[in-house]
N, C-alpha and C positions, 0 to 999 in steps of 0.2 A: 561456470560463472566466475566475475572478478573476488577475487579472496587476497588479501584478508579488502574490506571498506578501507577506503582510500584514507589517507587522516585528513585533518581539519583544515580548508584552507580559506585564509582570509582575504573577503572581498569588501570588507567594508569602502575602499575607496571607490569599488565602481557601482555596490547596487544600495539605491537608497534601503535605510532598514525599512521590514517589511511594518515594522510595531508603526512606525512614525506615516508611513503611507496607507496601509490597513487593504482589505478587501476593495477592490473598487473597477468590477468586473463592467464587460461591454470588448468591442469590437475594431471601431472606431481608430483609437491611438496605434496597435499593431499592424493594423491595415494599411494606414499610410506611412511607417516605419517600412515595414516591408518593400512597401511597393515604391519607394526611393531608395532602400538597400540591395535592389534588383531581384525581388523576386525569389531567393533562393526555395520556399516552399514548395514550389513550382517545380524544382530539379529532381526529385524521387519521391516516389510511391508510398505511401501513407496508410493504416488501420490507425482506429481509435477505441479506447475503452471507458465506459464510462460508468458507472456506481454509485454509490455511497459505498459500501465497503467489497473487499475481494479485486479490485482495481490491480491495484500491484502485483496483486498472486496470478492474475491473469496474464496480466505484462510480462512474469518472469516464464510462468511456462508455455507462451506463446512466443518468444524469444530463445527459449531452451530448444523448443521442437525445429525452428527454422534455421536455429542454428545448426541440428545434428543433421539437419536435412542440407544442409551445402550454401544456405544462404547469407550474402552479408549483409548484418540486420541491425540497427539501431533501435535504443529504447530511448524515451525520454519519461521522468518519472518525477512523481512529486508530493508529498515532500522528502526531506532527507532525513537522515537517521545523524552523523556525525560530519558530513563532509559534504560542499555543494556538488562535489565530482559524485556524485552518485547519481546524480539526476539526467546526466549522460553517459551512455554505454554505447560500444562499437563490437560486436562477437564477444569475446572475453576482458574487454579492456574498459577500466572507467576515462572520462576524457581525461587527459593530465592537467592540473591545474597550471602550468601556463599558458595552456593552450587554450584551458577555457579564460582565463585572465585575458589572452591575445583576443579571443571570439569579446568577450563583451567590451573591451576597450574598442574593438573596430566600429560596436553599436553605441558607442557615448554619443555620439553627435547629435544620431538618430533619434532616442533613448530622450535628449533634453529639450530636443525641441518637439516632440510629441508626446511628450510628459510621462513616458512609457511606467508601468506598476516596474517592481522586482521581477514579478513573476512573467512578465508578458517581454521585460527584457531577457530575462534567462532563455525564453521558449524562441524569441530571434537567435541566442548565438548557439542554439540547440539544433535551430532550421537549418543555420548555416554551416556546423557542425556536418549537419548529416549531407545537406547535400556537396559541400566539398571532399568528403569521405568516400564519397560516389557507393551509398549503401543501395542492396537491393529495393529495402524495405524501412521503414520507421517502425515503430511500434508507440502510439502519442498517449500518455496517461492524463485524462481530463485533471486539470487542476480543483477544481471546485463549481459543481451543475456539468453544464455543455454549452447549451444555449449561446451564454454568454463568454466561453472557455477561450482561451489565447491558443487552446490546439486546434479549435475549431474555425480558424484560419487555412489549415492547410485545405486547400482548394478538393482535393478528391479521395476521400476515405469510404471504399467500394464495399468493406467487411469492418463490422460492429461489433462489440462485445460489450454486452455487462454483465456489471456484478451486482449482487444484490442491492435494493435500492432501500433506503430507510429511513429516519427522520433523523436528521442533520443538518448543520446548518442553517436553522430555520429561517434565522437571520437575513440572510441572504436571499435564500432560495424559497422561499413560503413556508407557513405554518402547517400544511394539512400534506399527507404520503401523495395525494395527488398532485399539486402545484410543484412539489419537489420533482417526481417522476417526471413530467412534463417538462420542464429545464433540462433533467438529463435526456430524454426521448427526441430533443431536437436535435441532436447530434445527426440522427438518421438524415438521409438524404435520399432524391429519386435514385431507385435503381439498387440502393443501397441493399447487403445483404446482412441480417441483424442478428446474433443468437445471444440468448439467455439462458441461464438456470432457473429454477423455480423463483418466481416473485409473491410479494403479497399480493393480493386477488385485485387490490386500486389500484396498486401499480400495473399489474399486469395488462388490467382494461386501459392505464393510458398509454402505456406501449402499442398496443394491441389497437386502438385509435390513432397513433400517429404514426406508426406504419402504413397504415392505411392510406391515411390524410398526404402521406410523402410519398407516396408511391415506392415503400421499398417493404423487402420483404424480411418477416422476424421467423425466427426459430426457436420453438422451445426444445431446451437440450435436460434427458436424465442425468445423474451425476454419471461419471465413473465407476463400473463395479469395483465391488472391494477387491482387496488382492486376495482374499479367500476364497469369490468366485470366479477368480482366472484375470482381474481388471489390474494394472498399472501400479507397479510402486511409484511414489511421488516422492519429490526432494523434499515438498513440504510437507510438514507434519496437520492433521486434524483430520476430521471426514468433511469439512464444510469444503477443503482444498480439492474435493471429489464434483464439484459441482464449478467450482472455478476451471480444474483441471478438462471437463468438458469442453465450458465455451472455449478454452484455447486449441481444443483438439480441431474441435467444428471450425473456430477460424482458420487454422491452418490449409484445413481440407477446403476449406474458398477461397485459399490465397492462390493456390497449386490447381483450381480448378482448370478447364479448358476456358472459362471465360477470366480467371481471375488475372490479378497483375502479376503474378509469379508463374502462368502457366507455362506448363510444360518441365517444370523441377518438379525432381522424383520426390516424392513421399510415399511411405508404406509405414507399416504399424512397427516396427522395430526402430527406425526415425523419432514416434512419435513416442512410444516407453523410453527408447534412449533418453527423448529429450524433458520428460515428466522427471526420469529419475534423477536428473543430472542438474532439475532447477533450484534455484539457492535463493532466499532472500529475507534479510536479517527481522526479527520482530516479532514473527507469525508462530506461538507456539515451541519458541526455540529453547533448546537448551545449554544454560553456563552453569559456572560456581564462582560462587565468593565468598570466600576463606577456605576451600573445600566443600563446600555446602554444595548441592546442587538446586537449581530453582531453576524456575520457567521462565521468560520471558514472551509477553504480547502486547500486541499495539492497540489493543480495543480499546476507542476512542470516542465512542457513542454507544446508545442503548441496544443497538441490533448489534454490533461486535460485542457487546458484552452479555448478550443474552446468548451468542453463539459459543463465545469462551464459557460461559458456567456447563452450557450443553456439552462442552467438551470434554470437562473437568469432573462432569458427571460421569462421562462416559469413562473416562483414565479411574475415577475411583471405585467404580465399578469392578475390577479390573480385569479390563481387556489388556492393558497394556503394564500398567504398571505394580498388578498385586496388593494395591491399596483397600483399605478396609473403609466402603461407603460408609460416611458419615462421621468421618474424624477431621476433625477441625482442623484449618489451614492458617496460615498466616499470609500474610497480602503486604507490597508496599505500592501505595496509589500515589497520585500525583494526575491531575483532574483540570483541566482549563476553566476558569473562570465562565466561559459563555458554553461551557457544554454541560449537560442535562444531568450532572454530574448525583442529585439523587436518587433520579432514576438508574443512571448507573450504580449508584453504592446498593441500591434495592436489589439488582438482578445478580452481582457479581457473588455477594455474601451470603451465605449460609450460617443457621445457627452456631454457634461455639468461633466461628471463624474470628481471628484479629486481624484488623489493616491497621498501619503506619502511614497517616496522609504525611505527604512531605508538598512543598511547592514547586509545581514546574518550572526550572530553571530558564530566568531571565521570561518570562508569561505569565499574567494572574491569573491564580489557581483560589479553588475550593480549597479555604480552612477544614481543619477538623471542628471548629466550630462551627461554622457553617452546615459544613453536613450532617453534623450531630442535630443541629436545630431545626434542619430540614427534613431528616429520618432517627425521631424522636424514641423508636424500637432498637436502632442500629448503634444509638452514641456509646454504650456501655461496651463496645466490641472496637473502637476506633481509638486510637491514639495519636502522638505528631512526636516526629525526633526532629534534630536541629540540621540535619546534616543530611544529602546522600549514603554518606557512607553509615553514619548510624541508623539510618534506616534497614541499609541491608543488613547490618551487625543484626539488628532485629528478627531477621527472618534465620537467623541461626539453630533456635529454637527447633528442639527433636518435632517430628510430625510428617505429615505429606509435604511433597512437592511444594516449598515458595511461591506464589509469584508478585513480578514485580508488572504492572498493567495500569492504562488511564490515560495514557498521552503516548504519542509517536515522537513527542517530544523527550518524553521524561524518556526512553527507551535510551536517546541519542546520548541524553549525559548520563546514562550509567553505563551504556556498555562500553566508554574505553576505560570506566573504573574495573568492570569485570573482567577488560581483558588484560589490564595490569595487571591487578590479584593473580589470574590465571596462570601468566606469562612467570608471576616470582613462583610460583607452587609449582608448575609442572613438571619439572623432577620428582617431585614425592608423589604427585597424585597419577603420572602417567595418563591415559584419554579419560576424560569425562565421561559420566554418562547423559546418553541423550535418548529423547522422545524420538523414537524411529521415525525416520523422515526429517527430524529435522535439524540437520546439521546447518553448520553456520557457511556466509557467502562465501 
């Protein structure tokens, strides 16, 4: 995979900010963009993924497996961590930021006169991206639902994948696990072939309903065995990547089927561990230092990512992995958006004796410590606020278990290029890090 993340490149002159234009999903404006920019969706072969969380870790090692396997494969992904070049991939290479700078000047015109989002422009100079690249395949990471998705433009996506689907977004996409599910379940299409990992039992029934309803067909997939009993090392670190790491195997094996769009490319099981072992993608469980320190890093971003991180955390202090003594208090630095469920998150993430450091999500309104102190009335005495990023992580210096810094995909982006300065002046003295098996960085 590309290593190191691309650095930051600025587009302000060509895409409105997203803050000022906001969410403002539908079908409509892409459409006829497209179809006056000629179509490029039209020129390769297309899969979609869609979720609420596990989205990306699907994307990467269903990208990893098609690439050990001989294929030239495109991802498009969303959102970014530090740089808009990450949201397109070609094999090993992020796009180059003139190149995507040339893709979306070519779609200005398009873009003003059909009033195009950020996002729905990004996804044109992604189209046109992949289909001037002449790649085998795409790999589309829904942006936000499906339904109403600017990936869900591309005319024919034969193989499905999701990830676990949860309450998100509510805003958007409904208040209840059903109305949600159903936004992402329309993705499917006739004929369509669909796999999943374990869902919640409403989800499952509306999946399980609109397959039906669309004439295509779903798959429920078991995780990945462990590597203890004989199952796949993974590049990504956690057991929930054992369940993502599934539906990407399953898609692959219907991309390469006799009837899929990749038939007749070889696949066999040393392909598909090659390409688990080989996948990279920053956020997920990963681990840095800063000042020396080592800590974690995760993008859990809602109450189902953050009930899955404590499952994990539970399970490292247990110690399978890391030797830790269950039940010694951690230290946390959160950073929590304004519109997301952010008590419910502070409720799942913390454990007794634990302290977090809320800081605010850079340039996004974020959850006070006040705020969440007043909203989780048990928790305030365990929460505090620093002034800064970096006194936040000064914070998590503090002798104990494993840091972590978690709450935003955002707050992730501006601290890891602070971590990997730190890094970068230390690594003389500290030589390699240590890290959570499996999860090295992109």
């Amino acid at each position: 995979m590309p290593s190191p993340l691309p650095p930051p490149v600025d587009l302000g002159d060509l895409l409105e900010p997203f803050a000022r234009r906001g969410v403002d999903l539908g079908l409509e404006r892409l459409a006829g963009a497209l179809a006056e920019g000629g179509h490029p969706e039209r020129r390769f072969a297309a899969v979609q993924v869609a979720g609420t969380n596990g989205k990306g870790s699907i994307c990467t090692f269903l990208h990893a497996i098609l690439q050990a396997a001989g294929v030239r494969v495109g991802t498009y992904r969303s959102p970014h961590l530090v740089s808009w070049c990450e949201r397109i991939q070609i094999d090993d290479a992020w796009i180059a930021p003139s190149t995507l700078r040339d893709e979306l000047a070519r779609w200005q015109p398009l873009a003003r006169h059909h009033r195009l989002t950020p996002f729905e422009l990004i996804t044109a100079a992604a189209f046109e991206h992949f289909a001037r690249e002449r790649v085998d395949l795409a790999v589309l990471e829904v942006g936000l639902g499906g339904r109403l998705d600017a990936t869900t433009l591309h005319p024919h996506r034969p193989v499905i994948g999701f990830g676990a689907i949860g309450l998100d977004h509510r805003e958007h996409l409904g208040d209840t696990l059903a109305a949600i599910a159903a936004e992402k379940a329309a993705v499917m299409g006739p004929g369509c072939r669909a796999f999943s990992a374990a869902q919640e039992p409403e989800a499952r029934r509306v999946l399980e309903a609109a397959a039906q309803a669309r004439g295509a067909s779903l798959h429920w997939l078991d995780p990945l065995p462990a590597v203890a009993d004989g199952g796949p090392v993974l590049g990504l670190a956690g057991d929930l990547q054992r369940h993502n790491g599934a539906v990407a195997v399953a898609m692959a094996r219907a991309l390469m089927a006799p009837d899929g769009p990749l038939a007749g490319r070889p696949l066999d099981e040393g392909m598909e561990r090659a390409g688990l072992a080989a996948a990279r993608w920053p956020g997920r469980l990963e681990s840095h230092r800063w000042r020396g320190r080592e800590l974690l890093i995760d993008g859990a971003h809602n109450p189902p990512a953050a009930a899955a991180l404590r499952r994990e955390l539970d399970r490292l202090d247990g110690g399978l992995d890391r030797g830790l003594q269950a039940g010694r208090p951690r230290r946390w630095l959160l950073g929590i958006q304004r519109h997301k469920e952010g008590a419910a998150m502070l409720e799942l993430l913390l454990r007794p004796g634990d302290r977090a450091v809320v800081v605010p999500v850079p340039e996004h309104a974020s959850w006070s410590r006040q705020e969440l102190a007043a909203a989780c009335p048990g928790l305030a005495d365990q929460l505090e606020e620093a002034g800064s990023l970096e006194a936040g992580l000064d914070s998590l210096l503090a002798p104990g278990p494993v840091p972590l810094v978690a709450g935003s995909l955002f707050l992730l982006g501006a601290v890891l290029p602070l971590l990997d300065a730190a890094q970068a002046d230390e690594a003389p003295a500290l030589g390699q890090p240590g890290e959570v098996p499996g999860s090295h960085g992109p």
